[in-house]
C-alpha positions as CSV (number, residue, x, y, z in Angstrom):
1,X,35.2,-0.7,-35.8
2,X,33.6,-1.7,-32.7
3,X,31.6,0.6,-31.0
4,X,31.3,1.3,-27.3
5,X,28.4,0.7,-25.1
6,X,26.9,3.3,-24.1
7,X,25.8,3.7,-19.9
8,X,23.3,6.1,-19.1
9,X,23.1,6.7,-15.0
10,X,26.4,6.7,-12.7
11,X,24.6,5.7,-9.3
12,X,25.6,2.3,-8.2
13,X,23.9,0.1,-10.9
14,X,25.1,2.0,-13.9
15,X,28.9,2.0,-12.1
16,X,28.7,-1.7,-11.4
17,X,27.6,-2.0,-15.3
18,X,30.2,-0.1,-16.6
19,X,32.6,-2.2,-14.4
20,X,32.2,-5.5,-14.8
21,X,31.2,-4.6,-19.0
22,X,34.7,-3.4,-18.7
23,X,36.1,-6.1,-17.3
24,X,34.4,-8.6,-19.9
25,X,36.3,-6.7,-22.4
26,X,34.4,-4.3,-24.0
27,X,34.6,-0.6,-24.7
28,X,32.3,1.7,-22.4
29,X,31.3,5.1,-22.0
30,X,29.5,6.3,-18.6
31,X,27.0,9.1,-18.9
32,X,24.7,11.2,-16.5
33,X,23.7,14.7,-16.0
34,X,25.9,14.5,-12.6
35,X,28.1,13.4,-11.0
36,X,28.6,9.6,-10.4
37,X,27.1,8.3,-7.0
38,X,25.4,12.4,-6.5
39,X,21.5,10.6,-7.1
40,X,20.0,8.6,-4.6
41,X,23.2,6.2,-4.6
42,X,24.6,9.5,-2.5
43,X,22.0,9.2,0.4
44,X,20.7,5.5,0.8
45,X,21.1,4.1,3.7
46,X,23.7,1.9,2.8
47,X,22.3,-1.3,3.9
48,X,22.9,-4.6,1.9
49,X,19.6,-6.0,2.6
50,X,18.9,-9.7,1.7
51,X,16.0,-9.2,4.4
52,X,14.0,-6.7,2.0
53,X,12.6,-9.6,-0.2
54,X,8.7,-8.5,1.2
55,X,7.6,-5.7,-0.8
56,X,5.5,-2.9,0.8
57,X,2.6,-4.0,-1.1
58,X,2.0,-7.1,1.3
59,X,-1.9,-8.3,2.3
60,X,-1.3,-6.2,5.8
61,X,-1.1,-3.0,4.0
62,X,-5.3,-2.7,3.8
63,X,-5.4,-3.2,7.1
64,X,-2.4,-0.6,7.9
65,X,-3.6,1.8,5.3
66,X,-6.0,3.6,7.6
67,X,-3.1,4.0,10.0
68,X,-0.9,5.4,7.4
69,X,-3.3,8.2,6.6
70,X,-4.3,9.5,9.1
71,X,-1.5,9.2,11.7
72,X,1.0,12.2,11.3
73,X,3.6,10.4,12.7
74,X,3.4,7.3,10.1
75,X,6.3,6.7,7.6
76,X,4.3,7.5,4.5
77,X,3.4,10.6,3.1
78,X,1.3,11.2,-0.2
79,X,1.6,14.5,-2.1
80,X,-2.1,15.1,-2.1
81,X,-1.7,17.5,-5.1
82,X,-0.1,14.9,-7.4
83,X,-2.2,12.6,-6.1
84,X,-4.7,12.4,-9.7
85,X,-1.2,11.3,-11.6
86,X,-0.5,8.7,-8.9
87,X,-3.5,6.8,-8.9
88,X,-3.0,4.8,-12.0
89,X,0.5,3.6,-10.6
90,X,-1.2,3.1,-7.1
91,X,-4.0,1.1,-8.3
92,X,-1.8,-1.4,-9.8
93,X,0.4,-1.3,-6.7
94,X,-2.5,-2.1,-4.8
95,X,-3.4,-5.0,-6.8
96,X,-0.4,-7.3,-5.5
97,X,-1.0,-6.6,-2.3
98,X,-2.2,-10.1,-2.1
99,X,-0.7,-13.3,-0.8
100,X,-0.2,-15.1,-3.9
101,X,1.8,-11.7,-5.8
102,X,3.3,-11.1,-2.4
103,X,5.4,-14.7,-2.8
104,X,5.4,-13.7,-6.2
105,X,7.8,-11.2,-6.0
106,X,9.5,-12.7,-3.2
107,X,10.4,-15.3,-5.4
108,X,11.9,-13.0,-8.1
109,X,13.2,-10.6,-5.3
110,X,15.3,-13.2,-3.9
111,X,18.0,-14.3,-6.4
112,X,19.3,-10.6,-6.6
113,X,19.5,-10.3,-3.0
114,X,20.4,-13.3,-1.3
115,X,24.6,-12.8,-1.8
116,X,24.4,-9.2,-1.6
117,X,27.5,-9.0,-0.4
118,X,29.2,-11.4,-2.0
119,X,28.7,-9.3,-5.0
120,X,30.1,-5.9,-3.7
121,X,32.5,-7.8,-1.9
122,X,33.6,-8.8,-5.9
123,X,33.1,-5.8,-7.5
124,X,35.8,-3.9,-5.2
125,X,38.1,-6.5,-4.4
126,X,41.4,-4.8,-5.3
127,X,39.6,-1.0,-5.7
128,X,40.0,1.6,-3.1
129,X,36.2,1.4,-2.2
130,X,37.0,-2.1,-0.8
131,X,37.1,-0.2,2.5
132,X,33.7,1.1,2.7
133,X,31.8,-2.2,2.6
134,X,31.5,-3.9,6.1
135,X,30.9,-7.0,7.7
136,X,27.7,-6.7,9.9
137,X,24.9,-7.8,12.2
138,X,21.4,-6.3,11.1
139,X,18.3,-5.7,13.7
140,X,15.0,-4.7,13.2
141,X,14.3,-2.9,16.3
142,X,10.9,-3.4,17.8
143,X,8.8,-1.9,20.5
144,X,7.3,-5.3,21.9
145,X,7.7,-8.6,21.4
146,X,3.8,-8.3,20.4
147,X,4.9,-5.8,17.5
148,X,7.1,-8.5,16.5
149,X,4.0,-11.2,17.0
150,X,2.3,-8.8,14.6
151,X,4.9,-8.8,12.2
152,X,4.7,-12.7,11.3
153,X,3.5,-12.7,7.9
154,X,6.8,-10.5,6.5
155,X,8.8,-12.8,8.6
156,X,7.2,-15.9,6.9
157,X,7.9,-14.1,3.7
158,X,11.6,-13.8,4.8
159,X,11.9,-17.5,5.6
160,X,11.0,-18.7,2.5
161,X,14.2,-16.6,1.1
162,X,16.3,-18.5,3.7
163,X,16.5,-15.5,6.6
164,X,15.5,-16.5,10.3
165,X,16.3,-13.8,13.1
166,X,17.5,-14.8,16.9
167,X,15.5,-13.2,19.1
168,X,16.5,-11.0,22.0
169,X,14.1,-9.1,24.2
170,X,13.9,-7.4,27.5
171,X,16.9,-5.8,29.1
172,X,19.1,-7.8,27.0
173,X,18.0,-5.3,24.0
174,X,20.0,-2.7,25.7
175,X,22.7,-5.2,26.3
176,X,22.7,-6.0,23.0
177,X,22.6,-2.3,21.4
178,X,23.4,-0.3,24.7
179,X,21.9,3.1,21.8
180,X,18.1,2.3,21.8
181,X,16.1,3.5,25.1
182,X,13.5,2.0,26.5
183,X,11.0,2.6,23.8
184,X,12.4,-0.7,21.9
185,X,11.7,-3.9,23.6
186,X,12.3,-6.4,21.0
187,X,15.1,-7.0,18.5
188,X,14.9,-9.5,15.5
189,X,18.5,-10.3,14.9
190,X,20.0,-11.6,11.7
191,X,23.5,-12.8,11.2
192,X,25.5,-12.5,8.5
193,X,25.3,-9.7,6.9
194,X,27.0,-6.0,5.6
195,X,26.9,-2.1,5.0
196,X,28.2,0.8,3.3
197,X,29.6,3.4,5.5
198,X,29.5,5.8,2.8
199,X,27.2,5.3,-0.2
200,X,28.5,8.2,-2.1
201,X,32.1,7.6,-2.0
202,X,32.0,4.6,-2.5
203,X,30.4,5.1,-5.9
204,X,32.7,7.6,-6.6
205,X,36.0,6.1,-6.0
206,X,34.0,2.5,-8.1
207,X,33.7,5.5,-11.0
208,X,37.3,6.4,-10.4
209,X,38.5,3.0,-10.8
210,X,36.3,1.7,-13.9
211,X,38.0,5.8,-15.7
212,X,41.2,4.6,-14.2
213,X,41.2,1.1,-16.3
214,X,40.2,2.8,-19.9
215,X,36.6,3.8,-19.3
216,X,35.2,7.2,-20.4
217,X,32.8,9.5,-18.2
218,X,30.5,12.0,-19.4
219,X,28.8,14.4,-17.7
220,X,25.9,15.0,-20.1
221,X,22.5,15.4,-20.1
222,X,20.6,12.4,-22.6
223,X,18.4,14.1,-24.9
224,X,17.2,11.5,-27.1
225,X,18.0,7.5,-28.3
226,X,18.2,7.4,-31.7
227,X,17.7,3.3,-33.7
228,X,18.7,2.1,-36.4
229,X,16.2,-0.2,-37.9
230,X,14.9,-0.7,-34.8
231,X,18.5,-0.9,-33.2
232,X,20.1,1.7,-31.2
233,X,22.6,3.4,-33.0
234,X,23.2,6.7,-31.3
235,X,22.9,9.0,-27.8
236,X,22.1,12.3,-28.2
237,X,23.3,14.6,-25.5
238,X,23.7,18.4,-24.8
239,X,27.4,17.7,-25.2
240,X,26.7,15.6,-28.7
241,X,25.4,13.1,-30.3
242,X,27.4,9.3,-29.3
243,X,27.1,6.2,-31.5
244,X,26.9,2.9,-30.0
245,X,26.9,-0.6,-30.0
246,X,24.3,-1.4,-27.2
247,X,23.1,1.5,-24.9
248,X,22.3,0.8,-21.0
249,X,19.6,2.8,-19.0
250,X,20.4,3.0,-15.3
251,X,19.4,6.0,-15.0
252,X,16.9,5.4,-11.6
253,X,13.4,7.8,-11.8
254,X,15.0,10.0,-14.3
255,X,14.4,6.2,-16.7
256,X,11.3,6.9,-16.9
257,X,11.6,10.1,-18.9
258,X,14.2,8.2,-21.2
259,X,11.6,5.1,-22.3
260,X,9.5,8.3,-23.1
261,X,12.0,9.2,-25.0
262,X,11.4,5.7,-27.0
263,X,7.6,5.6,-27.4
264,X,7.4,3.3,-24.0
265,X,5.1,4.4,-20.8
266,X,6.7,2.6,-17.4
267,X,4.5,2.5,-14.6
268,X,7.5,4.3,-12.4
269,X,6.9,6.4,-9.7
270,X,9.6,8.6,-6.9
271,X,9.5,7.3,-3.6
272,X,10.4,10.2,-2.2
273,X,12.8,9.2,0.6
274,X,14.7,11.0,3.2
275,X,17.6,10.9,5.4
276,X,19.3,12.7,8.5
277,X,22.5,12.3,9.3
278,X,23.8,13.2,12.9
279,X,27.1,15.0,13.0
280,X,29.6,13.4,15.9
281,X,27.2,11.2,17.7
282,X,27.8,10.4,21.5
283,X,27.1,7.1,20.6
284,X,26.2,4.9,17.8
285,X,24.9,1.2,17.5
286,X,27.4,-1.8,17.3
287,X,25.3,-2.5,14.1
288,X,22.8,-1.2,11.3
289,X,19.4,-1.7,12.1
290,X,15.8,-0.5,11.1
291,X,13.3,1.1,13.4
292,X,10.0,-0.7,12.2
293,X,7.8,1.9,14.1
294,X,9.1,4.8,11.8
295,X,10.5,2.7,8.8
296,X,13.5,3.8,8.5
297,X,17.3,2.4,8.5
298,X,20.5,3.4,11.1
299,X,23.9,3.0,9.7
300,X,26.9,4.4,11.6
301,X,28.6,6.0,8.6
302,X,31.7,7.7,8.7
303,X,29.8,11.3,8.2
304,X,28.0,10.4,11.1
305,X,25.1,8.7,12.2
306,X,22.6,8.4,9.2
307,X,18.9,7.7,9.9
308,X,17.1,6.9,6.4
309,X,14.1,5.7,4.8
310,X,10.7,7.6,5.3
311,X,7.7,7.1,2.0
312,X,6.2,10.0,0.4
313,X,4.7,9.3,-2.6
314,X,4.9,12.0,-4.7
315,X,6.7,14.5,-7.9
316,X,10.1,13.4,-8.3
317,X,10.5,17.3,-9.9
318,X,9.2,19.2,-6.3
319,X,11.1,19.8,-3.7
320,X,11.7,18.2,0.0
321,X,8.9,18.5,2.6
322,X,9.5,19.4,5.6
323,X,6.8,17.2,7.7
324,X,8.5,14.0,6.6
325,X,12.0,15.1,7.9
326,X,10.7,16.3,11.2
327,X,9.0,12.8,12.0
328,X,11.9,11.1,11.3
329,X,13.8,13.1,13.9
330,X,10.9,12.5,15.6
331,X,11.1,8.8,16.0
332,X,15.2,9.0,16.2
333,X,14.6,11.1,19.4
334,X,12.2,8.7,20.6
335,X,14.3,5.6,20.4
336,X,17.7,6.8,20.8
337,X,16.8,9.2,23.9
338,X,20.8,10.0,24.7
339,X,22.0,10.4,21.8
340,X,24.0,13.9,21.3
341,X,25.3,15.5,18.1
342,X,27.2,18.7,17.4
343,X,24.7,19.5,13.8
344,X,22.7,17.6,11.0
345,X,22.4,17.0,7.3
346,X,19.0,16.5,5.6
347,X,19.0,15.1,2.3
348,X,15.7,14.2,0.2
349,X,16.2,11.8,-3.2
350,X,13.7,9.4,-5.2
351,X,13.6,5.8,-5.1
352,X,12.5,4.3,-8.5
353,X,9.9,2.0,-7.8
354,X,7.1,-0.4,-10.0
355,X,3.7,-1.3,-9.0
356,X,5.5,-4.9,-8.0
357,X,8.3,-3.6,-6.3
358,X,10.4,-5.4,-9.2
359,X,13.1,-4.0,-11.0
360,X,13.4,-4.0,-14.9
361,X,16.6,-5.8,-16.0
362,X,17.1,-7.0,-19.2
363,X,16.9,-6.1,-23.3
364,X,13.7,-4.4,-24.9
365,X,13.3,-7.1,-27.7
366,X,16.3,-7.0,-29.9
367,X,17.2,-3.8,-29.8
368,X,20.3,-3.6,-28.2
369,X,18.4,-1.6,-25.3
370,X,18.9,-3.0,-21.7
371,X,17.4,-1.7,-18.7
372,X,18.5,-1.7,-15.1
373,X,16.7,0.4,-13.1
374,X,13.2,0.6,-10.8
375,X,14.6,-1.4,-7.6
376,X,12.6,0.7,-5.1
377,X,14.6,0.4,-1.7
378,X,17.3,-2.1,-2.9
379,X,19.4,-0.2,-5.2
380,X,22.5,0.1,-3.1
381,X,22.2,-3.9,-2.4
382,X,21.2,-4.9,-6.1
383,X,23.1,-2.7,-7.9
384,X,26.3,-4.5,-8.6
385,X,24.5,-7.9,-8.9
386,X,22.0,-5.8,-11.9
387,X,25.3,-4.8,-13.5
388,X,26.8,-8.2,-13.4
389,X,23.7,-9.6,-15.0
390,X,23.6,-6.6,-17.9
391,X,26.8,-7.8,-18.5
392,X,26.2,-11.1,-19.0
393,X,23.2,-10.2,-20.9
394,X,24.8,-8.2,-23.7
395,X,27.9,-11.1,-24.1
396,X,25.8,-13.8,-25.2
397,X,25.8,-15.4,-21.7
398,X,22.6,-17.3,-19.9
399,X,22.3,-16.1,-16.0
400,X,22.3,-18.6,-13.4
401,X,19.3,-16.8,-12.2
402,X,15.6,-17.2,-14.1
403,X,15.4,-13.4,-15.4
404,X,11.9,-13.8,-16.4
405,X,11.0,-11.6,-12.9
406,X,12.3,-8.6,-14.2
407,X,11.5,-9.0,-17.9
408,X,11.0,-5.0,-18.5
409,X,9.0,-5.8,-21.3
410,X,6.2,-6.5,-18.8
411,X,5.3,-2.6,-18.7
412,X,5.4,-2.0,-22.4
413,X,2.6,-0.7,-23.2
């Protein structure tokens, strides 16, 4: 008898596993303590971003760290309090922030980004989330043209991954995106591209179909991975114990608790991200775009206009701070300065993220053990591309793509 593989995670990489496992021919169960798309696949931004190929850990960041810590209205936030636990991860973090790791991980960041939307666009054709990804424009929004002067080196990063922006400046910002107020001078325009306009459902209704075509959901929380020597053979749940052929961990931050689980410490860490969605907006922009001052993305969804993103390092067990969500309503006020709304959401999840800013895809040795999680701010975008290389991975196949980057053997330790 064959047995099934076993998924463990329903947010977008673990549904985009399941699927195109599924449609490869094999048996699959999907497991998570949730519901599927409920984690941080539920309040993303919903951006495809081919654009975030330069990690956060660039050279400028010692020169913007002073900034960041002692400016309250910065994007990043550190839990002072966990702040002992972090600084193992941090130091390591801190040691790419140099140019040759920076094009480093560009390099490795690229191939699952650069046809983001192709790859959604093949995951739902025929589904009924094929209505929730959009074609789009996508700005960064800029308060000078001197901001965007002092933004080279990322933008050097980004053309070496094949992305150039048009420039528009002056009163032909507003012209361009008649939302922003005068506070943003400068837009760095790229063509091309696509968005979500609702993360959550549209993982959902990806769930619905891949239960609809023979698969098997289980809301259960994992307890334990059992092997048989030294291959899985079993997931142990509070609703039972599962055997399997090959088991799948796609689980985002809550990964890190199942390598635990098999004798493996990963360097993981919850960027603690946040979002705040205004309810019936006067207005919204013609396209997604990121706000560099305050870091964060705007996507006119259809629950509204969503502002994301915000850093605060941090406990991926504590709950939302407030500080963070007021400066990012903050900075919304700032650039959007007519904007009216009848109420607002807040939302507060964990973005999975290594010390390079590179995801872990791929098998632990031969154990029948893959891993698709870690990818930071570019789950949403990734996330069917990881499944479709998982996939490939477990049928015997050779990617088209040199999967040496994310090689999650790297953090064994």
């Amino acid at each position: 008898m064959t047995l099934p593989i076993i998924v463990i995670g329903a947010g977008i990489c673990g549904v985009s596993t399941a699927i195109w496992l599924q449609r490869s021919g094999h048996q699959v169960i999907l497991m998570d303590k949730g519901q599927p798309g409920m984690g941080t696949s539920f309040g993303n931004a919903g951006l495809l971003a081919p654009w975030a190929v330069d990690p956060v850990s660039s050279p400028r960041l010692w020169s913007q760290i002073p900034y960041y810590l002692t400016n309250p209205n910065s994007p990043l936030f550190l839990q002072w309090n966990y702040f002992p636990k972090l600084l193992p991860w941090l130091i390591k973090f801190l040691s790419n922030a140099t140019d040759s790791q920076t094009r480093r991980i560009v390099a490795g960041l690229a191939p699952i980004l650069h046809d983001s939307v192709d790859q959604h666009k093949e995951l739902v054709r025929g589904t009924s989330a094929e209505k929730w990804v959009v074609d789009s424009k996508f700005s960064y929004a800029y308060p000078s043209q001197t901001a965007f002067k002092a933004d080279a080196y990322s933008w050097k990063m980004k053309a070496s991954a094949g992305l150039t922006p048009n420039i528009i400046s002056g009163h032909a910002v507003q012209e361009e995106e008649p939302i922003l107020g005068s506070a943003i001078q400068c837009l760095a325009v790229l063509e091309g591209l696509g968005h979500i306009t609702n993360p959550g459902q549209y993982v959902k209704e990806l769930a619905q179909y891949f239960v609809d075509n023979g698969g098997r959901f289980i809301q259960a929380d994992v307890k334990n991975l059992h092997r048989r020597q030294d291959r899985i053979s079993e997931v142990q749940t509070d609703q039972g114990s599962f055997r399997c052929g090959s088991a799948v961990i796609t689980a985002g931050i809550w990964s890190k608790e199942l390598m635990i689980k098999l004798g493996l410490k990963i360097p993981l860490v919850a960027e603690r991200g946040y979002h705040v969605i205004f309810e019936n907006p006067s207005e919204v922009p013609r396209n997604p775009m990121v706000i560099t001052n305050g870091k964060f993305g705007v996507n006119p969804m259809e629950m509204g206009l969503r502002c994301a993103g915000i850093v605060e390092l941090g406990d991926h067990q504590a709950a939302a701070s407030n500080t963070p969500l007021r400066v990012l309503r903050k900075h919304a006020k700032a650039v959007f300065p007519n904007l009216k709304f009848t109420a607002t959401q807040e939302w507060m999840g964990f973005r999975p993220t290594t010390p390079d800013s590179t995801p872990l895809i791929g098998e632990l040795g031969n154990s029948g053990i893959f891993t698709g999680f870690g990818h930071q701010h570019i789950g949403i975008t990734a996330g069917p591309k990881t499944g479709r290389l998982i996939a490939e991975l477990i049928n015997g196949q050779t990617p088209d793509i040199d999967m040496s980057p994310y090689n999650p053997e790297r953090y064994v330790i």
